[in-house]
C-alpha positions in Angstrom: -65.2 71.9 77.0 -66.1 75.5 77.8 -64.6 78.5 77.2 -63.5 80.8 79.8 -65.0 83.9 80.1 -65.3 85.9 76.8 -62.7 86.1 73.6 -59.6 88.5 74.2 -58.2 90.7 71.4 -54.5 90.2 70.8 -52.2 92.0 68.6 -52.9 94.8 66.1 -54.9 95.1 63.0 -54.3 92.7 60.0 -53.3 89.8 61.7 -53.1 86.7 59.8 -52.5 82.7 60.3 -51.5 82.4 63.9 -49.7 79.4 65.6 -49.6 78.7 69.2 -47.7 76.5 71.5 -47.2 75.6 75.3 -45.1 78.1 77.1 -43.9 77.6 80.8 -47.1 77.7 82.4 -48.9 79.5 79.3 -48.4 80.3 75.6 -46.5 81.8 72.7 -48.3 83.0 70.1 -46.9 83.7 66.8 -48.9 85.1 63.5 -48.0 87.4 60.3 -48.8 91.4 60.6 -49.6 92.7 57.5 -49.1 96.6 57.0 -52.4 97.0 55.8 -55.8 95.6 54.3 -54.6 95.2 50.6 -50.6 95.3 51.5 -48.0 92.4 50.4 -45.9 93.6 53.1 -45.9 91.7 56.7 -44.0 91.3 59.6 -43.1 87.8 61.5 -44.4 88.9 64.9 -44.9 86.8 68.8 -46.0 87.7 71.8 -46.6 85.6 75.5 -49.8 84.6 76.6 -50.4 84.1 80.4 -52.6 81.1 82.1 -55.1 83.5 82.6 -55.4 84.8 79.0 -53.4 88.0 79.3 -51.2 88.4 76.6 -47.6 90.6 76.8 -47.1 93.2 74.0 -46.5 92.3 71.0 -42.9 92.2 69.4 -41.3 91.7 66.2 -39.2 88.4 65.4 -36.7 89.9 63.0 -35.8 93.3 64.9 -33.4 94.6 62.5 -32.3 93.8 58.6 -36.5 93.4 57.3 -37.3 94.1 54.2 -41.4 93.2 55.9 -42.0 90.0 53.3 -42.3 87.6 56.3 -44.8 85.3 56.4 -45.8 81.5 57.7 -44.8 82.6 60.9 -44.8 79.2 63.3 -43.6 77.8 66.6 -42.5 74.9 68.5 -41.2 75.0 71.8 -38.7 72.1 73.4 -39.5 72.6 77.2 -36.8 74.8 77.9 -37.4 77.4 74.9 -38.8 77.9 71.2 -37.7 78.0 68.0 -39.8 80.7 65.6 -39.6 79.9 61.9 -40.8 82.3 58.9 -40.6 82.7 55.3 -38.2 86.1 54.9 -38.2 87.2 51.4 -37.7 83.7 49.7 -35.9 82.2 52.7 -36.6 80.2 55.8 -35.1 81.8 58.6 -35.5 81.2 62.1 -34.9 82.7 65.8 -34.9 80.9 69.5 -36.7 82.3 72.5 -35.3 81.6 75.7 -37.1 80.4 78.6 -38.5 83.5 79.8 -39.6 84.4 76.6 -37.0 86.6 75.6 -35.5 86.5 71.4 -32.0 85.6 71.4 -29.2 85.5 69.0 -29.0 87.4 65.9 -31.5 90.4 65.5 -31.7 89.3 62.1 -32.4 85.2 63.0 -30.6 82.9 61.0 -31.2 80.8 57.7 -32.5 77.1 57.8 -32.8 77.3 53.7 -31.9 79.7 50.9 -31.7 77.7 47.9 -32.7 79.5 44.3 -35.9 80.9 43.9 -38.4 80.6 46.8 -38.8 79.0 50.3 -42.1 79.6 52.1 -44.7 78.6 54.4 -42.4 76.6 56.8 -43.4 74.8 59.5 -41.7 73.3 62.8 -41.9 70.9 65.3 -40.3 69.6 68.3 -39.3 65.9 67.9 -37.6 65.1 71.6 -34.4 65.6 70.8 -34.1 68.1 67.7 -36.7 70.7 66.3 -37.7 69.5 62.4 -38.5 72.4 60.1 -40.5 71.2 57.1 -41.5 73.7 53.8 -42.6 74.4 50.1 -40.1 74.8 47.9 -39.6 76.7 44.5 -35.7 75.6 43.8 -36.9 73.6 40.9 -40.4 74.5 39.6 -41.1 78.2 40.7 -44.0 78.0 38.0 -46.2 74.3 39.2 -48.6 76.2 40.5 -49.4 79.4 43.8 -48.6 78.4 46.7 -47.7 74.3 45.5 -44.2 73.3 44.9 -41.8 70.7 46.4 -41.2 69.7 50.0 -38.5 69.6 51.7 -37.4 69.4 55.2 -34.4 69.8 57.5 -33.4 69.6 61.5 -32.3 72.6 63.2 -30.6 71.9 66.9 -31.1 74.0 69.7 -27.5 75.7 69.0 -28.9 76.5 65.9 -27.1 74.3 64.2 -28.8 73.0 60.9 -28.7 69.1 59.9 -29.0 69.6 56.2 -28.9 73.2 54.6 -29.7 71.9 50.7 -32.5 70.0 52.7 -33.8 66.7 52.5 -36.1 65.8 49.6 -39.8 65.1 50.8 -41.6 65.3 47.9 -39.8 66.4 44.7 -41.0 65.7 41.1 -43.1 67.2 38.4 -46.2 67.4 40.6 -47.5 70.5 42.2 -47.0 69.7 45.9 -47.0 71.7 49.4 -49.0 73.6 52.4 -46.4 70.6 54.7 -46.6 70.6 58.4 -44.9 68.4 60.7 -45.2 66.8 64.3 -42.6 64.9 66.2 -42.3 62.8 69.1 -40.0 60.2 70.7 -37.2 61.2 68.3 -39.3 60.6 65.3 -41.6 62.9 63.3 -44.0 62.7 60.5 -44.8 65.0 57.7 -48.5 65.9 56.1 -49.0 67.7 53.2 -51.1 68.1 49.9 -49.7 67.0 46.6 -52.2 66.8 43.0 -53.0 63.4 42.0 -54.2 62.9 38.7 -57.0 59.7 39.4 -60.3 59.5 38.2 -62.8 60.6 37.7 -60.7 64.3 38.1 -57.5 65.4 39.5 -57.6 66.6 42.8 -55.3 67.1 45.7 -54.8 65.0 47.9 -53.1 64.3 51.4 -50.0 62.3 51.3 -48.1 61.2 54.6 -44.1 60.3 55.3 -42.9 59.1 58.4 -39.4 60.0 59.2 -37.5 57.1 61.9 -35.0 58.6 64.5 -32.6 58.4 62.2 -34.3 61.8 60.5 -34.6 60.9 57.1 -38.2 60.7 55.6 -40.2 57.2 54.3 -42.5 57.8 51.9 -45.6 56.1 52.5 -47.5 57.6 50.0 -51.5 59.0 51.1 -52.5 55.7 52.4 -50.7 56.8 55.5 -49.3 53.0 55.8 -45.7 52.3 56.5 -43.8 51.3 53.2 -43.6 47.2 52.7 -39.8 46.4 54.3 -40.2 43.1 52.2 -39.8 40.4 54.3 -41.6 37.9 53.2 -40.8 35.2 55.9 -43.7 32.5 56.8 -44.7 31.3 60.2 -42.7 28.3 60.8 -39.7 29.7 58.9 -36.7 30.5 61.7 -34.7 32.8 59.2 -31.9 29.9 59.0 -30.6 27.3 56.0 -30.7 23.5 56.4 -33.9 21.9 58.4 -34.6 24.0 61.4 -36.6 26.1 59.6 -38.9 23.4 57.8 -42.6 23.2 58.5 -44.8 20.1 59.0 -47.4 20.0 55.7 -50.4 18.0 55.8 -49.9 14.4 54.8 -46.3 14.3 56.3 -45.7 10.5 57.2 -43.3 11.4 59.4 -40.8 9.2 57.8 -37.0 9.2 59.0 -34.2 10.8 56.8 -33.4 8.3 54.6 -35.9 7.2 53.5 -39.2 8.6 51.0 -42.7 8.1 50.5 -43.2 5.0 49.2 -43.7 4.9 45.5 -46.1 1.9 44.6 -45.5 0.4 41.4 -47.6 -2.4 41.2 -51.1 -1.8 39.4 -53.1 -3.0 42.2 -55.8 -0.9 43.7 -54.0 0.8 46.1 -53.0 3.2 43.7 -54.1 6.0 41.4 -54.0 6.5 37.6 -50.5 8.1 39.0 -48.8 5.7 40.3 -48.5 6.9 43.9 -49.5 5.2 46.9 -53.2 6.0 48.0 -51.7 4.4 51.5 -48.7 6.8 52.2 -50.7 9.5 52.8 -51.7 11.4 48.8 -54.5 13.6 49.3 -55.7 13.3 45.3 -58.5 15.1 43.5 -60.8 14.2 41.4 -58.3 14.5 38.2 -56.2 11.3 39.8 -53.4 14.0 40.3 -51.4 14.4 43.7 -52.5 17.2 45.8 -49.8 20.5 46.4 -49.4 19.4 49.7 -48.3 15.7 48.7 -45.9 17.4 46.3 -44.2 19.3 48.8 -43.8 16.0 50.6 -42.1 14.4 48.0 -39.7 17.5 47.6 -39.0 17.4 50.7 -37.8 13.3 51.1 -36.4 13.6 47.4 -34.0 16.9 48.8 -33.1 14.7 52.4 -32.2 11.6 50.3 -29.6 13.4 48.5 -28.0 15.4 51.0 
C-alpha cells in the first residue's frame, strides 16, 4: 500500500473522532466539531469526499433545533444512501443522506433512543437488509463509571422506522460496560465492546463479543468470541430417532439375533471368569476379573431386545 500523493486537510479546527464509509464512487466522512480547544460544546457534522481526495464543504447534520452537545458522530451507508447517527444531548438521533449525498427528512433527524438519563457514543452498521445502531447506555447506572455503562442496540430501517425503541439488552448488569461498535453482513451482525472483568491477578477490561442471527436479536458469547453451546449432545451413530435405528455397533458385539443374549455360562469350568460370564462370547475383562464397559453395554443392549 502507498498513499497517494500527500495528506489533505478537511474540515475546520477542533475536529474530533471521524468515521468514514464508501460513498457512490468515494466517501462520506463524518466527525464531531467542537467549538473550541477546551469547549464541551460540538456539532455532528459530514461532508463528501471525491475518488480523487477532494472533499465538498462541510455541513451540519442537525440544521436546526441544536443545543451543540452532539457527539459519536458515525456512518454506514446501504448502497443506495447512509444513515448518520449521533449522541444529541443524552439521545441517539439519527438522519439519512440520499444518494447524492444530500440530508433528508427532518432538519432536526429523528430519535433511535431516549430512555432516562443518557445515551451516547452510538454506532451503526449496515447489515444487508436493515441498518443496526448499537450504544452505551446510562438508563440504569448513570454512576458505573465515564464513559462505561450498558449496551444496548436496536435496528433502524431505511424509512426510518425503528425495530425496538426501549432497545434490546446487549449487556446489562452491575458491570461497567461500553465503547460498542457493530458490523453486519448477510442479514446478521455482530457487536464488540469492552466490559470490566474482575479475574486475576487484577480487574481489567476486557473485549466481549455477541453475535446477533437474522432474526436481530443478540447471543451472547461472552469474550471468547465462540458461539454459545446449542446443547445437542447427539453422538455419531445416533440418527435422532427412538427404537433401534439409531443403535451403534460396540466392540465385542456377537452379532446375535433379537431374541436371544449373550450367553451366560454357569458352569465353573475354565471358560469363565471369577464372574461368571463367558470368556467365549466375546467379554473383554481386566485384570480385576470384571467385564469391560463395552461388554456391559452389550448385555444392556440383548437384556432391553429380550423384553421388548
Amino acid at each position: 500500500m502507498r498513499l497517494d500523493g500527500a495528506p489533505r486537510l478537511l474540515g475546520g479546527n477542533y475536529a474530533e473522532k471521524p468515521d468514514v464509509s464508501a460513498f457512490g464512487t468515494g466517501w462520506l466522512v463524518t466527525w464531531a466539531h467542537r467549538h473550541s480547544h477546551n469547549s464541551g460544546l460540538r456539532d455532528a457534522v459530514f461532508t463528501l469526499v471525491a475518488a480523487d481526495g477532494t472533499p465538498t464543504t462541510e455541513e451540519l447534520v442537525r440544521t436546526t433545533g441544536s443545543v451543540a452537545k452532539e457527539s459519536g458522530v458515525n456512518v454506514a451507508t446501504d448502497g443506495n444512501g447512509a444513515l448518520i447517527v449521533w449522541s444529541d444531548n443524552g439521545d441517539v438521533r439519527g438522519r439519512f443522506v440520499d444518494n447524492s449525498g444530500a440530508l433528508v427528512g427532518d432538519a432536526n433527524g429523528f430519535v433511535i433512543s431516549s430512555q432516562s438519563n443518557e445515551q451516547f457514543d452510538p454506532d451503526v452498521a449496515w447489515d444487508g437488509t436493515t441498518y443496526v445502531v448499537a450504544w452505551t447506555d446510562w438508563r440504569a447506572h448513570p454512576t458505573l463509571e465515564p464513559g462505561e455503562g450498558d449496551v444496548y442496540a436496536t435496528t433502524v430501517d431505511v424509512t426510518g422506522a425503528v425495530g425496538d425503541v426501549a432497545g434490546t439488552v446487549v449487556d446489562a448488569d452491575d458491570v461497567p460496560a461500553g465503547n460498542v461498535v457493530v458490523a453486519g453482513a448477510d442479514g446478521r451482525s455482530v457487536f464488540f465492546w469492552t466490559r470490566l472483568v474482575d479475574a486475576a491477578p487484577f480487574g481489567a477490561f476486557r473485549l466481549q463479543t455477541a453475535y446477533a442471527p437474522d432474526d436481530g436479536g443478540p447471543s451472547d458469547t461472552g469474550d471468547t468470541g465462540v458461539p454459545a453451546d446449542t446443547g445437542d449432545t447427539s453422538v455419531p451413530g445416533d440418527t435422532g430417532e427412538t427404537g433401534e435405528t439409531g443403535d451403534t455397533e460396540v466392540p465385542g458385539d456377537t452379532g446375535a439375533p433379537e431374541d436371544t443374549e449373550p450367553s451366560v455360562d454357569t458352569d465353573e469350568s475354565d471358560d469363565t471368569d471369577d464372574s461368571g460370564v463367558s470368556k467365549e462370547a466375546g467379554c473383554s475383562c481386566g485384570t480385576s476379573g470384571r467385564p469391560s464397559l463395552a461388554w456391559a453395554l452389550v448385555l444392556s443392549v440383548a437384556v432391553l431386545r429380550r423384553r421388548r
